[in-house]
C-alpha positions as CSV (number, residue, x, y, z in Angstrom):
1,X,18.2,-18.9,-13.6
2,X,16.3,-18.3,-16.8
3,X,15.3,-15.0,-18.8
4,X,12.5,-14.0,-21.1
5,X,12.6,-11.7,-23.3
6,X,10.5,-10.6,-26.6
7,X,12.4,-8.4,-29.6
8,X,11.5,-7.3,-33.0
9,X,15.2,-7.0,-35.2
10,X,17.4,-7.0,-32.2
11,X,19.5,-10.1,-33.4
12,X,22.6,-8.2,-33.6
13,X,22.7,-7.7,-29.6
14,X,21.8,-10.9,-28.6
15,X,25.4,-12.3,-28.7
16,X,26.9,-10.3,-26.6
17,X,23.5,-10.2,-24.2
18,X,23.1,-14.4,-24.0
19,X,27.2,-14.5,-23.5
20,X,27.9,-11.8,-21.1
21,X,24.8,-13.3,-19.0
22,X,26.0,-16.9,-19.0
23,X,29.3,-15.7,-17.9
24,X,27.5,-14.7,-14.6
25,X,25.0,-17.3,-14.1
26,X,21.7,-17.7,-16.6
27,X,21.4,-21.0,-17.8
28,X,18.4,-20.7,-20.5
29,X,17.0,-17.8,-22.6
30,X,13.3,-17.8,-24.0
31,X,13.0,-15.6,-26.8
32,X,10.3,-14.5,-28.7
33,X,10.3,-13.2,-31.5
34,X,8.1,-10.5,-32.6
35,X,8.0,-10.6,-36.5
36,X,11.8,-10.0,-37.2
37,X,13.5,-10.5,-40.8
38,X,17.0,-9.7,-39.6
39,X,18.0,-13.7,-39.6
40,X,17.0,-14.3,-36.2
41,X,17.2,-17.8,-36.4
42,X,20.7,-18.4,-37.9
43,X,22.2,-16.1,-34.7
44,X,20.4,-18.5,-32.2
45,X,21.4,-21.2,-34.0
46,X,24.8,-20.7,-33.5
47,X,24.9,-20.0,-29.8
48,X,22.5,-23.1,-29.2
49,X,26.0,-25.0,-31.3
50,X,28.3,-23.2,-29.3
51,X,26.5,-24.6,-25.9
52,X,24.3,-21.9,-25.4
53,X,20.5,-23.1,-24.2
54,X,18.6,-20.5,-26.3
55,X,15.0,-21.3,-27.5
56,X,13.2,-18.6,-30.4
57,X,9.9,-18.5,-29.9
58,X,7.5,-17.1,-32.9
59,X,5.0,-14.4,-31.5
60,X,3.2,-12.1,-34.6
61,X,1.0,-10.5,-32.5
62,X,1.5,-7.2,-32.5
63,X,1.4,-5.1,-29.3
64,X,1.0,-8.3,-27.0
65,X,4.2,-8.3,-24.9
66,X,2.6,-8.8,-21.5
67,X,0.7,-11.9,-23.4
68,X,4.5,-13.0,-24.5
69,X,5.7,-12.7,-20.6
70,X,3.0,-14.4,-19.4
71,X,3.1,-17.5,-21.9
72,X,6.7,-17.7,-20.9
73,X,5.9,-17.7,-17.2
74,X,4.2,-20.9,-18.0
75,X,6.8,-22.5,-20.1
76,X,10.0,-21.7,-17.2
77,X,7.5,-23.1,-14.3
78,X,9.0,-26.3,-15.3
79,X,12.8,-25.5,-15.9
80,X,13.5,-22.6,-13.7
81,X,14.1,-21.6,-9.9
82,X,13.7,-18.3,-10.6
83,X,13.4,-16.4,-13.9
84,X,14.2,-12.9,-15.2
85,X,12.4,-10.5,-17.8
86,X,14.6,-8.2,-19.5
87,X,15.0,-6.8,-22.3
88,X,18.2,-7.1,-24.6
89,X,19.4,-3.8,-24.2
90,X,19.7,-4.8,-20.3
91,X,22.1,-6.5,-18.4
92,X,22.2,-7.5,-14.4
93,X,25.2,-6.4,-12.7
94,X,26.3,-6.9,-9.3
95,X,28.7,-4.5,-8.5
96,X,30.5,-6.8,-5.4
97,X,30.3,-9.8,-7.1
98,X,30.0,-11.7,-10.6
99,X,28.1,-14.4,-9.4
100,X,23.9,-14.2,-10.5
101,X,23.4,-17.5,-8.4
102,X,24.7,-16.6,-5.3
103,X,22.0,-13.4,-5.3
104,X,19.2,-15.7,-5.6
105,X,20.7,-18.1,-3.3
106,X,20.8,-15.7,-0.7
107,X,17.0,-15.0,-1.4
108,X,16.3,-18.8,-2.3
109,X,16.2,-19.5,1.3
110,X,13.1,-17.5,2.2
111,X,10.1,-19.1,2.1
112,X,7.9,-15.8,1.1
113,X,10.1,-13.7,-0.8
114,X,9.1,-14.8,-4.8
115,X,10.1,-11.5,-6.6
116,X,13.1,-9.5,-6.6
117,X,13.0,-5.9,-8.0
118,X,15.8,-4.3,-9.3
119,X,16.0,-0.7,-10.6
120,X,17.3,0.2,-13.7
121,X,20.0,3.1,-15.0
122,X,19.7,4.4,-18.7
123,X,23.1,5.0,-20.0
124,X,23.3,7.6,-22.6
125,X,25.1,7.4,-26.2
126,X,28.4,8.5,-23.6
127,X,29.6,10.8,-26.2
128,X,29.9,8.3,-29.5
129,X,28.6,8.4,-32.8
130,X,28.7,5.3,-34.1
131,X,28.1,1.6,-32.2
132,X,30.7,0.5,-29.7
133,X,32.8,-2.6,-31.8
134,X,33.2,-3.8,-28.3
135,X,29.6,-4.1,-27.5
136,X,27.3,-2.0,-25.6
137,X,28.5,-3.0,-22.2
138,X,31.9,-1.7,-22.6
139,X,30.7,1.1,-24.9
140,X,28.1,3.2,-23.1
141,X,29.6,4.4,-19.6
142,X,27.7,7.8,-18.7
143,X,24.2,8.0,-17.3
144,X,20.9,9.3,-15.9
145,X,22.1,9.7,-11.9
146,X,18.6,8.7,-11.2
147,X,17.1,5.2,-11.9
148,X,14.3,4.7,-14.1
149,X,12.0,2.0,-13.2
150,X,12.6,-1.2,-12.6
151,X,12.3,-4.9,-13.8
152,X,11.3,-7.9,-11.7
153,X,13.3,-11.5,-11.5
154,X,10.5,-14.0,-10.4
155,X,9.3,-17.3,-8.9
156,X,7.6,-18.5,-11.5
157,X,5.5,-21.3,-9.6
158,X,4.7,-18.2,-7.6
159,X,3.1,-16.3,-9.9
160,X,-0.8,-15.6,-9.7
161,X,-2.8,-18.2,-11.5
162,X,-4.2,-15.1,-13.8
163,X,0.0,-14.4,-14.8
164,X,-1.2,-11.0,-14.8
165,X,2.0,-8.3,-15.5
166,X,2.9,-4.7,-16.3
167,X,6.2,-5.9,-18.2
168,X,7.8,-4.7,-15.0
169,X,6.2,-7.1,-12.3
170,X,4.0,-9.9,-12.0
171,X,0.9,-9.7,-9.8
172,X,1.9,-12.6,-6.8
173,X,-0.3,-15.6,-4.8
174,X,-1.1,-14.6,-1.6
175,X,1.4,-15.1,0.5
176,X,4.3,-13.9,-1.5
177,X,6.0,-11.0,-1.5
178,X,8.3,-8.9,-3.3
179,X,11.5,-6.9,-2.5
180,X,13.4,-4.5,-3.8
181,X,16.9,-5.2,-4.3
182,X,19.9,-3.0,-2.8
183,X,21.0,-1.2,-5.5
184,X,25.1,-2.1,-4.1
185,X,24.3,-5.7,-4.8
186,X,22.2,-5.9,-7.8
187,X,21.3,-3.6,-10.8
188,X,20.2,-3.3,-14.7
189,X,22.8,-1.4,-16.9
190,X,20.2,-0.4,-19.4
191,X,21.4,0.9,-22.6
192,X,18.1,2.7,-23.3
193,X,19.5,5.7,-25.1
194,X,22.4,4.3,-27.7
195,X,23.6,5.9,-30.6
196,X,21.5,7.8,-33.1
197,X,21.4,4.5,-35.6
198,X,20.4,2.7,-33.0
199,X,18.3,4.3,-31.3
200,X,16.0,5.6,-33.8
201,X,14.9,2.3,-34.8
202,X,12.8,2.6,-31.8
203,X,10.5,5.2,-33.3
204,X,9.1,2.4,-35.8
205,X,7.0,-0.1,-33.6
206,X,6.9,-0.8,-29.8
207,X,6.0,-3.5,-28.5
208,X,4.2,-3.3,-25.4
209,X,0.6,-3.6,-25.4
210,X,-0.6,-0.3,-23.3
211,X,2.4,1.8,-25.1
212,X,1.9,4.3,-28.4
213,X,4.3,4.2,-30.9
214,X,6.4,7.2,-31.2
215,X,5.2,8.2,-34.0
216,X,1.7,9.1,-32.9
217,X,0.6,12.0,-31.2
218,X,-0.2,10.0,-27.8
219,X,1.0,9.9,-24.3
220,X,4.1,12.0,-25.3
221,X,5.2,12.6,-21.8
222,X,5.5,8.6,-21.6
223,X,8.7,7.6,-19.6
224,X,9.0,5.3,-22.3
225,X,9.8,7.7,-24.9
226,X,13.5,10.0,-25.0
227,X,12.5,13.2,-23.3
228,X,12.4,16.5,-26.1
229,X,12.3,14.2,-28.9
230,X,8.4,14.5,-29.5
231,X,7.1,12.0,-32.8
232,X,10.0,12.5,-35.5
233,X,13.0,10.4,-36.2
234,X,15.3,13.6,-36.4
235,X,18.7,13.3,-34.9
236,X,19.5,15.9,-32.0
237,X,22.6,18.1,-33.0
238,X,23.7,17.2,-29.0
239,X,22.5,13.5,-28.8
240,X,26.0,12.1,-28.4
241,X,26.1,13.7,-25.5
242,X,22.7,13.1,-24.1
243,X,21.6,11.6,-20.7
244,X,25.4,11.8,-19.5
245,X,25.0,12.8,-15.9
246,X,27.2,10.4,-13.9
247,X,30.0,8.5,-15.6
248,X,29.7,5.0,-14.7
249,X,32.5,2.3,-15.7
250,X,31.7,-0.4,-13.0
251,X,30.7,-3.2,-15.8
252,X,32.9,-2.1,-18.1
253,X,35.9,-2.4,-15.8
254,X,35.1,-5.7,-14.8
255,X,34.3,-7.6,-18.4
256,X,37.7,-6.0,-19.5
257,X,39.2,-7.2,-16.9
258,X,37.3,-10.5,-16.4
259,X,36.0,-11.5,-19.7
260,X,38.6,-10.3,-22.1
261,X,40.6,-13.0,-23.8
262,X,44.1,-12.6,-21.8
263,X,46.1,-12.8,-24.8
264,X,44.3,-11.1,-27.4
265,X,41.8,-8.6,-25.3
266,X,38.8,-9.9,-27.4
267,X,35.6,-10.3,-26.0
268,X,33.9,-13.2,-26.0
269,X,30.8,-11.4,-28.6
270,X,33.6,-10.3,-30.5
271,X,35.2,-14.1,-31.9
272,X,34.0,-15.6,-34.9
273,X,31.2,-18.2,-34.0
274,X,33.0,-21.5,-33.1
275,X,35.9,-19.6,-31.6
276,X,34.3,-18.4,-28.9
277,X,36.1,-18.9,-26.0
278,X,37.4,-21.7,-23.6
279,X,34.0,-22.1,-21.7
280,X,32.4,-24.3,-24.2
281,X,32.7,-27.1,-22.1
282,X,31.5,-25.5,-18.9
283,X,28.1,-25.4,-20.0
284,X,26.6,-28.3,-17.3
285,X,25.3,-26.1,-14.1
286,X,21.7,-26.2,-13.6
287,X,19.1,-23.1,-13.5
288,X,19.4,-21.6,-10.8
């Protein structure tokens, strides 16, 4: 299993984002790298020495995300079984199991089925005010009751020769198909709505090529966009407690009581690089 992804000064999550999802099964990140200049390159660098198979990508184009996807489709049709694209403010999480690989096994076996859709749930800031120390997957545990959307693991030899996409799905050959994926067996946690100095940075550039920046005076009513917020960077006097309909601890239980260093209670993303954690030398399973 691989994952694609494009960001724009997102390095600071993408430790916690490349470890969490090794822990339950990806293999291989493709990131590209939409004009950051938060020292990108020194954070993958690090993983790739810790074991980590993470590959930076330079992409300047503005606004040409669906281009991004669709150049990585090409590259993973060599590498990967089956490849995901997320963004890093989303995680997969099974809620019976903690194994990525044995989903797509169980899906491997048909001979049609080249895309599995899985709907997404927008946690909330979950009352805080500053950034969770202990990332955002232990953070963040209220939510929208409703999913929003959803994003697409794929086939990548699959894929339609034209690697047409919405960012959410690919277009598929004829005959493949798609399903949507039980939400008891596989979702996204998607940290969509963090705290304030997070979140605002969002205001400043999207990256999708069909989506205004929030800034401007278009599509406003754009699922994309925080409801109520309209085109200024003002903080809400309630955001903390925003998009906090359902309190949901389901990944956080499990990572504390799964990931966390037994001794210390450290997360893996929280050690000093070359400290890790005692998987270093686990690092030899295939994609899936």
């Amino acid at each position: 299993m691989c994952v694609c992804t494009m960001v724009r000064n997102q390095a600071r999550f993408i430790r916690e984002w490349v470890m969490y999802h090794f822990k339950i099964g990806v293999e291989r990140w493709f990131i590209y790298d939409n004009n950051s200049d938060d020292d990108i390159e020194t954070l993958i660098d690090s993983l790739n020495d810790a074991g980590y198979n993470v590959s930076r990508h330079a992409w300047p184009w503005i606004k040409t995300q669906e281009a991004g996807f669709a150049h990585c489709a090409l590259r993973a049709r060599s590498a990967c079984e089956w490849v995901g694209f997320i963004d890093v403010d989303e995680f997969f999480h099974m809620p019976t199991s903690i194994d990525l690989g044995e989903v797509l096994r169980n899906w491997s076996a048909s001979g049609s089925v080249a895309e599995l859709r899985v709907s997404c749930h927008s946690f909330g800031p979950s009352g805080l005010k500053q950034a969770p120390r202990q990332g955002v997957t232990v953070g963040y545990t209220c939510r929208v009751a409703h999913p929003e959307r959803h994003k697409s693991i794929v086939r990548p030899e699959a894929l339609n020769s034209s690697l047409i996409n919405v960012v959410h799905h690919f277009h598929l050959r004829d005959g493949f198909e798609f399903v949507n994926m039980d939400r008891g067996v596989m979702v996204i946690n998607h940290y969509k709505y963090q705290v304030w100095e997070v979140f605002k940075d969002k205001f400043y550039r999207r990256v999708a090529t069909y989506v205004a920046d929030w800034q401007e005076e278009q599509n406003v009513g754009s699922k994309d966009r925080a409801p109520g917020l309209g085109t200024r960077a003002v903080e809400p006097p309630d955001w903390s407690s925003r998009f906090c309909e359902v309190q949901d601890t389901g990944l956080r239980d499990r990572i504390l009581r799964v990931f966390a260093n037994p001794q210390t209670r450290i997360l893996p993303w929280q050690e000093r690089d070359g400290d890790d954690d005692d998987n270093n030398k686990n690092r030899q399973r295939g994609c899936a």
